[in-house]
C-alpha positions in Angstrom: 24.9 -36.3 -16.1 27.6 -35.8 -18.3 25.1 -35.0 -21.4 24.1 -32.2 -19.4 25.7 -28.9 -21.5 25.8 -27.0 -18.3 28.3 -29.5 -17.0 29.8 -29.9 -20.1 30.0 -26.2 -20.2 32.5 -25.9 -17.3 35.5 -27.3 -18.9 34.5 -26.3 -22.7 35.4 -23.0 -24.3 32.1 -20.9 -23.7 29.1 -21.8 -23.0 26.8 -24.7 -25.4 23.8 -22.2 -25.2 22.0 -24.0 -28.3 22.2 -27.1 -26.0 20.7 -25.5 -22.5 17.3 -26.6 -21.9 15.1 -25.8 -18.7 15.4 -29.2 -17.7 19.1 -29.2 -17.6 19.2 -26.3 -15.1 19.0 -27.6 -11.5 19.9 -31.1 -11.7 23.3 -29.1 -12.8 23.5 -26.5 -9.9 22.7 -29.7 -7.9 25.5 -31.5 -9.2 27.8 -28.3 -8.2 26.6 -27.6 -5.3 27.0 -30.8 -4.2 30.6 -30.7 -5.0 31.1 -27.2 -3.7 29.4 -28.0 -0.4 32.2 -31.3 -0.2 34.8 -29.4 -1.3 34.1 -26.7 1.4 34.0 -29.3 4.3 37.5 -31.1 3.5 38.7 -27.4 3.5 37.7 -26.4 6.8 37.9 -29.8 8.5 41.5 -28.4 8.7 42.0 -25.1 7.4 45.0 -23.4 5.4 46.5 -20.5 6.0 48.0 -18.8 2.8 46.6 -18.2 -0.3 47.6 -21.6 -2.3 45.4 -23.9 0.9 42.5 -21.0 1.9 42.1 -18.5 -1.0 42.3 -20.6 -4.2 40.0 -23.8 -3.3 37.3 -21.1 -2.9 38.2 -19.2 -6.1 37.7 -22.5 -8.0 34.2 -23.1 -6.3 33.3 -20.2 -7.5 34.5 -20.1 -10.5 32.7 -23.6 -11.0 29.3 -21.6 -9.8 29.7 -18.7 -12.1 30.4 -20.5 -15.3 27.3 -22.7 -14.5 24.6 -19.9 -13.4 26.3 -17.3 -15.6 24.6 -18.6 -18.9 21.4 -19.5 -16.8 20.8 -16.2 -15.7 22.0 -14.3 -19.2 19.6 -17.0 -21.2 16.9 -15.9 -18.3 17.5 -12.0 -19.5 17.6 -12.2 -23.4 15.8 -15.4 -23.8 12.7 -15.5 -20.9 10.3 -18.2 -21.3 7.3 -19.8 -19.4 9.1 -23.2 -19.2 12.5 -21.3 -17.8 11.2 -19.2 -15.1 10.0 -21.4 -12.2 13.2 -23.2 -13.2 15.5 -20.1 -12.8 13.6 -19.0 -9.5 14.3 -22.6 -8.0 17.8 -22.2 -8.9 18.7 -19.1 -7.3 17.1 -19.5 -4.2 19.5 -22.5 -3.6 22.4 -20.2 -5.1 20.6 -17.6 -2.7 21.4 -20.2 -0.1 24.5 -21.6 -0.7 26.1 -17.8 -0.7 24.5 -17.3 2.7 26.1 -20.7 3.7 29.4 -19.4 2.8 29.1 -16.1 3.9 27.9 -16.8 7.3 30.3 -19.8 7.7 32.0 -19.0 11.0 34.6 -21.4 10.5 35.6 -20.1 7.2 35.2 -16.3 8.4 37.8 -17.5 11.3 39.9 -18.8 8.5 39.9 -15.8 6.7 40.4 -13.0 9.5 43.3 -15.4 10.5 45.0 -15.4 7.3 44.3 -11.4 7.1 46.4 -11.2 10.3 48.9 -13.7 9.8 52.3 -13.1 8.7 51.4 -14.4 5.9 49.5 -11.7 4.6 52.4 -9.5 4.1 54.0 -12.2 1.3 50.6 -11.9 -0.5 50.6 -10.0 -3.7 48.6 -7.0 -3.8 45.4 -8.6 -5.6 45.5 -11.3 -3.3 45.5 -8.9 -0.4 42.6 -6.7 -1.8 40.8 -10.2 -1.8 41.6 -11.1 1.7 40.0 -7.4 2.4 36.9 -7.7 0.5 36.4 -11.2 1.5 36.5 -10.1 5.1 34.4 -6.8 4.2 31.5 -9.5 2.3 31.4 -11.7 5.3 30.6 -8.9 7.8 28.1 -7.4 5.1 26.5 -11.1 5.5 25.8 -11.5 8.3 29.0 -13.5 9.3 29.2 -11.9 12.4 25.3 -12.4 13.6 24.4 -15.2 16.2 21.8 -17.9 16.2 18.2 -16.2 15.3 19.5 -13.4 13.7 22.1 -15.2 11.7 18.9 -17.5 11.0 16.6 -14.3 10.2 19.2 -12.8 7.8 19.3 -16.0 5.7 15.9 -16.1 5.5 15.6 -11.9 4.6 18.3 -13.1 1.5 16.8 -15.5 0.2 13.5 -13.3 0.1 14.6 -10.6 -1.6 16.1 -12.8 -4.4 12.9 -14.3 -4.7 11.2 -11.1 -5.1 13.5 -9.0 -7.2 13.0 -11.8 -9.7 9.4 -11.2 -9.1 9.5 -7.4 -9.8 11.8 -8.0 -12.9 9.2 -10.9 -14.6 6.0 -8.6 -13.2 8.0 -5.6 -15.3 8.3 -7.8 -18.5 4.7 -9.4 -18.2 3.3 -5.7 -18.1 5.3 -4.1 -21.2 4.8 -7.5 -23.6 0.8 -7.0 -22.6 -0.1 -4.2 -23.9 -0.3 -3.3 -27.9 -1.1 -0.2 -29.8 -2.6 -1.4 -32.9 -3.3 1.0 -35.2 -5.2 0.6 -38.7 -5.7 4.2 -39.7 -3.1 6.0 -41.5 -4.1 9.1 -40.3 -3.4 8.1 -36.8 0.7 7.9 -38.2 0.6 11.3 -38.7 4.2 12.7 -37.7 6.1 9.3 -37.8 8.6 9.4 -39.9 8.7 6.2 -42.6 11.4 4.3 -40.6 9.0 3.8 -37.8 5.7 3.4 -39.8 8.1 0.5 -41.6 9.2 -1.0 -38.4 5.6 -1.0 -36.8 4.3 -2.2 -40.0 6.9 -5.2 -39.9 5.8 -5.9 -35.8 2.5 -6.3 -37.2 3.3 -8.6 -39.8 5.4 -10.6 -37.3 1.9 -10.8 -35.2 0.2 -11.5 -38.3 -1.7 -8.4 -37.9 -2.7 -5.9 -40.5 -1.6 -1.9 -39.9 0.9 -1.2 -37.7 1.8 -2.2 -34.1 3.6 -0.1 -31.4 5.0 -1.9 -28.0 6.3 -0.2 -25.3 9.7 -1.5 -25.7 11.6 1.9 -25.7 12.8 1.2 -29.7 9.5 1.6 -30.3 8.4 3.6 -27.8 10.1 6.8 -27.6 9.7 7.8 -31.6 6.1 7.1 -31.5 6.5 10.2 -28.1 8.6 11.9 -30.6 7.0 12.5 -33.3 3.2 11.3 -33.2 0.9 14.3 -33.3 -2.2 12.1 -32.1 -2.1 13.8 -28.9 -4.5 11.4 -27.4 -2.4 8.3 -28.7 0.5 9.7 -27.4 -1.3 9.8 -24.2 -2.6 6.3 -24.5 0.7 4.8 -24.9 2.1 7.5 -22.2 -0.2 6.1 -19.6 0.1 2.6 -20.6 4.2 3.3 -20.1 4.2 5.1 -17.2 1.7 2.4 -15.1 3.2 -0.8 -16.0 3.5 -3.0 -13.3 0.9 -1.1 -11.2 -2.6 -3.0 -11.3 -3.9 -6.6 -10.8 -1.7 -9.6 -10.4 1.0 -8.1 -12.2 1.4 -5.1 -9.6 4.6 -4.3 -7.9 3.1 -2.4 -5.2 3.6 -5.3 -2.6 6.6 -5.9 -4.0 8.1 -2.9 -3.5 7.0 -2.2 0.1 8.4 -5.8 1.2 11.5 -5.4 -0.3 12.3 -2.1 1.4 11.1 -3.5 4.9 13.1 -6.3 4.7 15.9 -4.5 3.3 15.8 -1.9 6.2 15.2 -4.9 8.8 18.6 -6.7 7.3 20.7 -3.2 7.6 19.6 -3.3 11.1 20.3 -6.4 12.1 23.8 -6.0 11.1 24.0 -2.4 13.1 23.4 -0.2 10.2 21.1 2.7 10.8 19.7 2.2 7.2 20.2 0.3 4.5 22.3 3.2 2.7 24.6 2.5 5.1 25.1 -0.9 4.4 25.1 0.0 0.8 27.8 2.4 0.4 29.8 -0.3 3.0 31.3 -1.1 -0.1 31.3 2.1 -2.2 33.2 5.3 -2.7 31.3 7.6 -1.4 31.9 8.2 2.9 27.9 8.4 3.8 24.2 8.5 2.5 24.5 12.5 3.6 27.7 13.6 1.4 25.9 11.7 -0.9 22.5 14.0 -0.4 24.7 17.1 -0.5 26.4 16.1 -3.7 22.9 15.5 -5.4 21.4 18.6 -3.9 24.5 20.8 -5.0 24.0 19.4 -8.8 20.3 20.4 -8.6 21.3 23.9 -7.4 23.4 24.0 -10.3 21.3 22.6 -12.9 18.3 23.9 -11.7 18.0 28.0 -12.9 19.1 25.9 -16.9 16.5 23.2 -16.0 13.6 25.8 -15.4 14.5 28.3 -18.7 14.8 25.3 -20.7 11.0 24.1 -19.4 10.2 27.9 -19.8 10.9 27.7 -23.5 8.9 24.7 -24.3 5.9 25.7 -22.8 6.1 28.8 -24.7 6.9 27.2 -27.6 3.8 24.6 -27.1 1.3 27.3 -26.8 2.5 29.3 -29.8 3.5 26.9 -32.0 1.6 23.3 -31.4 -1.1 24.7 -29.6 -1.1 23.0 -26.6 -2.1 25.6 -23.8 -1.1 23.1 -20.7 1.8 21.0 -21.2 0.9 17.4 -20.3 3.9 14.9 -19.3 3.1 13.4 -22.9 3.7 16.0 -24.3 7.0 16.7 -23.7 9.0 14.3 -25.8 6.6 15.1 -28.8 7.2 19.2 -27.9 10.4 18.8 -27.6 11.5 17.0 -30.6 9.6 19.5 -32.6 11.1 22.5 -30.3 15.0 20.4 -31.3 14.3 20.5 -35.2 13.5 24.2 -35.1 15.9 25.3 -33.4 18.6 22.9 -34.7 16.7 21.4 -37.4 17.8 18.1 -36.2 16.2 14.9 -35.2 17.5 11.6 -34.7 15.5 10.0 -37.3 17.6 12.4 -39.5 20.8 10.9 -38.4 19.5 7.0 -38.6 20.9 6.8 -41.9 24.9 7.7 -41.2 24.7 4.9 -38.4 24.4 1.9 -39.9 25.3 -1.2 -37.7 28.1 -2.5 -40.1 29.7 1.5 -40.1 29.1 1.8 -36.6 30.9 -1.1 -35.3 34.1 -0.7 -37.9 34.4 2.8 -36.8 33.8 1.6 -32.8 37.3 -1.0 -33.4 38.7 1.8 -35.3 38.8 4.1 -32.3 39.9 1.5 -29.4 42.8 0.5 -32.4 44.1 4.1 -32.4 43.1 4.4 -28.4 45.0 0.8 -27.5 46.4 -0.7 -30.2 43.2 -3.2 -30.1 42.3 -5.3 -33.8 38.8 -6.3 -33.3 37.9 -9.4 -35.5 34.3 -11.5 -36.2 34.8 -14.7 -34.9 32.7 -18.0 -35.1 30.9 -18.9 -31.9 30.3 -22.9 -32.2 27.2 -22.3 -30.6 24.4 -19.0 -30.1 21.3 -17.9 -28.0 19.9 -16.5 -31.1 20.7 -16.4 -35.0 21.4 -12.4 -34.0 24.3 -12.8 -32.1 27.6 -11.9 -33.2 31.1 -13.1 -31.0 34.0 -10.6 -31.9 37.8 -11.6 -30.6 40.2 -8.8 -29.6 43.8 -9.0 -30.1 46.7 -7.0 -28.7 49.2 -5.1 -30.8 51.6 -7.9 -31.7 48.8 -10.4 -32.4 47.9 -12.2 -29.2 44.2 -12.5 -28.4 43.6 -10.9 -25.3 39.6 -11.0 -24.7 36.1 -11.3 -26.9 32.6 -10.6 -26.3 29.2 -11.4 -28.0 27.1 -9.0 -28.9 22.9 -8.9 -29.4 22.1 -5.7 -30.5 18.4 -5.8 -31.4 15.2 -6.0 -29.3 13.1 -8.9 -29.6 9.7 -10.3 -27.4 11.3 -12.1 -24.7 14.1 -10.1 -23.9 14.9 -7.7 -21.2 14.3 -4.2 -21.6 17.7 -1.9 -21.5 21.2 -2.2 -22.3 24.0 -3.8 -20.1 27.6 -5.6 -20.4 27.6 -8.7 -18.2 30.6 -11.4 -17.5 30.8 -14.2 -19.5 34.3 -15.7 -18.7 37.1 -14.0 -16.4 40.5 -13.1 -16.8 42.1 -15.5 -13.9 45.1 -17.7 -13.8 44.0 -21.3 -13.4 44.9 -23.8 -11.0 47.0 -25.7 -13.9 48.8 -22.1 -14.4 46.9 -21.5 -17.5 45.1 -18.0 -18.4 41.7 -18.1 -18.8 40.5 -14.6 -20.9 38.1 -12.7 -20.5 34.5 -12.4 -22.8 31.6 -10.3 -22.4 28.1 -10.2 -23.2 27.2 -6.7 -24.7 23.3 -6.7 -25.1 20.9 -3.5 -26.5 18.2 -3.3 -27.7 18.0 -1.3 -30.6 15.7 -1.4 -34.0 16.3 -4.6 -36.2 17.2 -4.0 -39.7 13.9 -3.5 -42.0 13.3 -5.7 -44.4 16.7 -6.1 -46.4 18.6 -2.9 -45.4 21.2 -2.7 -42.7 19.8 -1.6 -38.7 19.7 2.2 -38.8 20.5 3.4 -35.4 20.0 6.7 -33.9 22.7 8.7 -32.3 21.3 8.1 -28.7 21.6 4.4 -29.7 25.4 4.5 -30.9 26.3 6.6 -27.7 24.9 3.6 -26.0 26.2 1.1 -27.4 29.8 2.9 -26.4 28.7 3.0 -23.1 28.2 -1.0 -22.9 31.4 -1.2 -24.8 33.2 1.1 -22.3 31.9 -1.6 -19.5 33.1 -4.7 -22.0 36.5 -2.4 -21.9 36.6 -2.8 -18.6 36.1 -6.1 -17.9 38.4 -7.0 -21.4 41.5 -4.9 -20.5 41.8 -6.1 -17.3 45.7 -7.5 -16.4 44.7 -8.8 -12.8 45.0 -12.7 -12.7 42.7 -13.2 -9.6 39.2 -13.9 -10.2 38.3 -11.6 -7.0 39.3 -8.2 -8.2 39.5 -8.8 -12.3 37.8 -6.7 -14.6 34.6 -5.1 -13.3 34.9 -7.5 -9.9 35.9 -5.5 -7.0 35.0 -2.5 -8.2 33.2 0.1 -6.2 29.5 0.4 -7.4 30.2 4.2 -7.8 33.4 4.1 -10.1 32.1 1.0 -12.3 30.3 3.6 -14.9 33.4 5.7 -15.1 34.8 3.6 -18.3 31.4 3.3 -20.1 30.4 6.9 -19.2 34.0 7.8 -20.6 33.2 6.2 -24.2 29.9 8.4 -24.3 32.2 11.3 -24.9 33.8 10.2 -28.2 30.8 9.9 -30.1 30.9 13.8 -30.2 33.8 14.2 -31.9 33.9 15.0 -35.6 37.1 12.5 -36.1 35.2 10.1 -34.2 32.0 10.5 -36.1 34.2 10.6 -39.5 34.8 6.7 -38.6 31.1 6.0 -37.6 29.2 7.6 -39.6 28.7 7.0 -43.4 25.2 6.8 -45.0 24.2 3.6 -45.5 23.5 4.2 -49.3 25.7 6.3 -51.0 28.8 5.8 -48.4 29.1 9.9 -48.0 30.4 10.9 -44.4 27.9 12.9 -41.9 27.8 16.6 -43.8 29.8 19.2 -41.9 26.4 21.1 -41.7 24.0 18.7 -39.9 27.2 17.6 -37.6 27.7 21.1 -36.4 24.0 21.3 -35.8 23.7 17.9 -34.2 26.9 19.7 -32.0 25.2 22.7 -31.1 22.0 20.3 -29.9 23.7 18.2 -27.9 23.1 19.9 -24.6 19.6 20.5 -25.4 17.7 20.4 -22.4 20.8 18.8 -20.3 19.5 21.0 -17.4 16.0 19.0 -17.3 17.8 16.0 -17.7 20.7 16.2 -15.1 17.6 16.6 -12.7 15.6 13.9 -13.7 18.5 11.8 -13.4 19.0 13.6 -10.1 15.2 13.3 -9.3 15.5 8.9 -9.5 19.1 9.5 -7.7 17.6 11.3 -4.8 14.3 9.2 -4.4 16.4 6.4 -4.2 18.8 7.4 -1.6 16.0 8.7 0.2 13.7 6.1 0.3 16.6 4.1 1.4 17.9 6.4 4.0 14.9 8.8 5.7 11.9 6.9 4.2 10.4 4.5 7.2 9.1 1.4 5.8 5.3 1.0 6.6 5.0 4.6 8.0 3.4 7.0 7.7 4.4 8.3 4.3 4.2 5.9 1.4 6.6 5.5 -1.9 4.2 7.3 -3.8 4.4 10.1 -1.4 8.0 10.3 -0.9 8.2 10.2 -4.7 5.9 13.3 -4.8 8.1 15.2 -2.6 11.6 14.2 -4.4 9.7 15.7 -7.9 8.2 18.5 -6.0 11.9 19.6 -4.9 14.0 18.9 -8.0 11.3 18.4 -11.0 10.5 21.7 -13.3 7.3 19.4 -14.4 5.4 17.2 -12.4 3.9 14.1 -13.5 0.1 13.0 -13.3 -0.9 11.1 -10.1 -1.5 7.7 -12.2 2.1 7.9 -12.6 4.1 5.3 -11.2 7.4 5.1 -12.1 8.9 3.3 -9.5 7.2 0.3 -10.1 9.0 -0.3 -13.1 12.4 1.5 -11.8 14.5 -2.3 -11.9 17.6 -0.7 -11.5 16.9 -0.3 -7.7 14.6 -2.9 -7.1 15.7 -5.9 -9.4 19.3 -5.0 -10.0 22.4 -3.6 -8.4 21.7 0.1 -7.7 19.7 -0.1 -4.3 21.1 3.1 -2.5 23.3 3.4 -5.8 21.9 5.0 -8.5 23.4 8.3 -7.3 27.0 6.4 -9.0 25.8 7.5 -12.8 26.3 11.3 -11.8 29.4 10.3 -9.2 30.9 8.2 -11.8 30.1 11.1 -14.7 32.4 13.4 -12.2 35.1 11.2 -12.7 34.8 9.9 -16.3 34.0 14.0 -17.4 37.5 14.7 -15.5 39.0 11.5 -17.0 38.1 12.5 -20.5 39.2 16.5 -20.0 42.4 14.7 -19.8 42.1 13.4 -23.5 40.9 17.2 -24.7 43.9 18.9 -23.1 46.7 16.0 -24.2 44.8 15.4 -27.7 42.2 12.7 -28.7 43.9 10.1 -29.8 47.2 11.0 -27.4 49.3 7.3 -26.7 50.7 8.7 -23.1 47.1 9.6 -21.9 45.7 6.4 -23.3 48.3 4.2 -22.1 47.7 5.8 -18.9 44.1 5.5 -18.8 44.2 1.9 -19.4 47.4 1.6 -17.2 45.6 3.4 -14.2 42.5 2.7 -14.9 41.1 -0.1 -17.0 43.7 -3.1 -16.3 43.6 -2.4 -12.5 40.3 -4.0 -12.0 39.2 -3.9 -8.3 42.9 -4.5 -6.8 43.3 -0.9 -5.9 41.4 2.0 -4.2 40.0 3.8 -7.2 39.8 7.3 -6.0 43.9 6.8 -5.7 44.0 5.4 -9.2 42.1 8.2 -10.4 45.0 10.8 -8.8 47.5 9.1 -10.0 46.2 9.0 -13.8 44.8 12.9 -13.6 47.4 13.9 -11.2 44.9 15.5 -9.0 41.2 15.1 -6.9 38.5 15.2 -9.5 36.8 17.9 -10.2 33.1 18.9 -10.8 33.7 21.6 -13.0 34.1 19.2 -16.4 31.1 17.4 -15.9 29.6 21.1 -16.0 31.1 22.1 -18.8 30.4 19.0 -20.8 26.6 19.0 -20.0 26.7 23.3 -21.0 25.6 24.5 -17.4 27.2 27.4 -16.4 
């Protein structure tokens, strides 16, 4: 076994991804497992009771998990193959099981709750404490405290839903790679600016195809919504979008109604009335109805903007494109035209100022002014794909304090979206060495054409801050115990406060001065198109705080009121979330929540509400920076003081006073989004 890179991969100094092959996956996760499972039983045939004989043997098993499955299950999301998906399944339904092993290990739980009320406790430091409470919190929240066919049931409702959120995330992918716009006519470009006719032209070469090819990867996507005047293509690919994962053996229908039974049968089996419940267990926020009248009272606010905003393009439609009934794919194309005359701005305009090479320099820049950060380019001795880049990050007197990797572009085979995930933690090892931390920082943005640079849009930069606000996080972080370090700990509903945070700086002209240069000629973004790009950057924030508020509510609804196998189905819940908060209603072949992953293939079941709880805080948070001065070294040595090295060691919402000096407050998330 010891040729097998994941093994090898424990003690070496990231992960041999060139090595990793299917095959080594679950002999490897056996081999751990196996010595986890061992490792637990001499622990509790005679348990400890302070931190050195309890707490720490379980930190290193999972430490030994996490840098095992960690690469397995980032190859699985920006590398998918045929070969590695049974293979990845397999593997984490017996991770699946080994967590419910630990967590409803009554021995262990005992062993815990003792050390929480030991004298003991009291000579913990305060991360080890906040451990010993989340610990305590995890093994109620699985099931610790359920008896014999309950206990039995939940295991069995666990490993379930893993198996099927896996199945809603591959279903997802399947649907989006399978269908193609090919297009031979050039007529049927009309509207597309030459950056995407070259990019689709290149896709088609790539599938040895004449013409041009359009995917519905959202690179691809969203400019052909933009800009195509082909009203019936833009249709096409609309409903093709919109229906993914709905039909044949690729639908996520079923999927979707057994998750949410057996998500509302596990909340009650541990005494929840609803699975919100058990969700915010963990979170901020007090309850699934503060959380409603939060949502409801940004609707009310946004609403009378949201509705003049639609009220405009409608009337612009009809007088100026024609288009007597506005159809839901019409509106990106209507508005993009509606953008560029009334701030004759568009993103393809900007694409050339934000070249990848400018873009990153100016990105180090700022967190060197912010932190006293130098990012350098690094050699990785071993990648995923020839795309990948590994940046270290070094302190102001020269020591190297974290590093992440970063794959930028979209490719077949890769999951859809951006997100920062955990490659390594910031810990103290057992040998009283410190481990740093790296991130992954994934996008998927347009690959550079031919021989030039990757042009990205603006949307696309502002992205890429936010991921780098989440790789902040997790980078910055001081805590030494793997439990609460970086973005571990964390409340689901404060973990978008950095990376929403970031968002904010790619609005300011100093900022954009570092970012943006034209790729050809090296000239800086003109003060004219900046102050237009400025005056449009709250174009149509009312219909886009409630969309976001739309997905927000229908999840905490459907998670909440919604009754499983009821009367009223998804669908129908989802028609009566838009009919309440949308200002335009979508077609009835619509189904966007059978591609909405965020809720039912990753973290943000009951929790997608944290984007606008988090945006309360990280809008307060930045007001901070406005009033003090951008670049101010007290307000950023605070931020990253109080908020950024703390990890999950203390209660964020008292971190938050202490850095702003007060409760935060709605009014700057208002003001930043231009509603009144």
């Amino acid at each position: 076994m010891s040729d097998n890179p994941l093994l090898r991969g424990l003690t070496s100094p990231l992960p041999l991804f060139a090595e990793i092959r299917p095959a080594h996956v679950l002999p490897a996760l056996d081999a751990v497992l196996t010595q986890n499972r061992q490792e637990l039983a001499q622990l509790l045939a005679n348990p400890g009771n302070d931190w050195a004989s309890l707490m720490a043997p379980l930190e290193e098993m999972e430490e030994r998990l996490s840098r095992l499955w960690g690469p397995v299950g980032h190859l699985n999301a920006v590398c998918d193959s045929d070969e590695l998906r049974p293979v990845y399944r397999e593997g984490l339904q017996q991770l699946t099981l080994w967590q419910s092993e630990l967590a409803q290990n009554e021995t262990l739980f005992a062993a815990v709750r003792a050390l929480h009320d030991s004298t003991a406790f009291a000579g913990l430091n305060e991360e080890q404490k906040q451990v010993v409470r989340h610990t305590l919190r995890d093994f109620r929240l699985a099931g610790a405290e359920l008896d014999g066919a309950a206990k039995e049931r939940f295991t069995a409702i666990r490993m379930r839903l893993s198996e099927l959120a896996t199945r809603f995330e591959q279903n997802l992918l399947d649907a989006t790679r399978a269908f193609t716009l090919h297009l031979l006519d050039a007529a049927d470009l009309d509207g597309l600016p030459e950056s995407i006719r070259a990019g689709a032209a290149q896709r088609a070469r790539a599938a040895d195809l004449a013409g041009w090819l359009f995917t519905l990867d959202i690179p691809s996507y969203l400019p052909f919504m933009q800009h195509a005047k082909r009203r019936e293509l833009r249709e096409k690919l609309y409903t093709a979008y919109t229906t993914r994962a709905a039909e044949g053996e690729r639908d996520n229908t079923p999927v979707i109604d057994e998750i949410l039974a057996l998500r509302a049968e596990a909340a009650r089996l541990l005494g929840f009335a609803h699975y919100a419940d058990y969700s915010l267990a963990s979170k901020m926020a007090p309850s699934a109805d503060e959380v409603v009248v939060f949502l409801r009272e940004l609707a009310l606010r946004s609403r009378p903007m949201a509705e003049a905003e639609m009220g405009e393009l409608r009337a612009y439609a009809r007088a100026e494109l024609r288009i007597e009934e506005l159809a839901a794919w019409d509106v990106a194309y209507a508005s993009e035209q509606l953008r560029q005359k009334t701030y004759a701005i568009s993103q393809e305009e900007l694409k050339p100022y934000f070249a990848e090479g400018q873009v990153l320099a100016g990105l180090f820049q700022l967190v060197e002014k912010l932190y006293g950060l130098t990012v350098r380019a690094a050699e990785a001795e071993q990648k995923w794909h020839p795309d990948v880049r590994y940046f270290e990050i070094f302190d102001a007197v020269g020591a190297q304090v974290a590093a992440f990797w970063l794959d930028p572009y979209a490719r077949a085979h890769k999951r859809g979206g951006a997100w920062m995930d955990e490659c390594l933690i910031r810990r103290r090892r057992a040998d009283g060495s410190l481990q740093l931390p790296v991130a992954y920082l994934v996008c998927n943005f347009e690959a550079p054409i031919g021989e030039g640079p990757a042009l990205w849009t603006h949307d696309e930069v502002t992205t890429l801050f936010h991921e780098f606000g989440h790789g902040l996080h997790h980078m910055l972080t001081e805590i030494e115990t793997a439990g609460v370090s970086g973005i571990r700990g964390v409340p689901w509903d404060a973990v978008e406060l950095p990376s929403q945070f970031m968002e904010n700086f790619c609005w300011e002209r100093s900022v954009i001065d570092m970012i943006g240069r034209h790729h050809e000629n090296g000239e800086q973004l003109p003060g004219p198109l900046f102050a237009r790009m400025l005056a449009a950057k709250n174009f149509q924030s009312g219909m886009q705080m409630l969309r976001q508020i739309e997905f927000a509510l229908f999840d905490l609804l459907l998670h909440s009121e919604f009754t499983p196998g009821g009367a009223q189905s998804v669908q129908e819940l989802l028609d009566a979330v838009r009919r309440e908060v949308a200002v335009l209603i979508p077609p009835p072949f619509n189904r966007f929540q059978n591609s909405f992953g965020h809720i039912f293939a990753g973290g943000y079941a009951a929790g997608y509400y944290s984007y606008k709880w988090a945006e309360v805080l990280s809008s307060d948070a930045y007001a901070a920076f406005e009033e003090a001065g951008l670049f101010d070294h007290a307000t950023a040595a605070g931020f990253r003081r109080q908020i950024l090295s703390i990890g999950g060691s203390r209660d964020i919402m008292a971190a938050f006073r202490d850095f702003r000096g007060r409760k935060p407050s709605i009014d700057a998330l208002l003001r930043h989004s231009g509603i009144g």
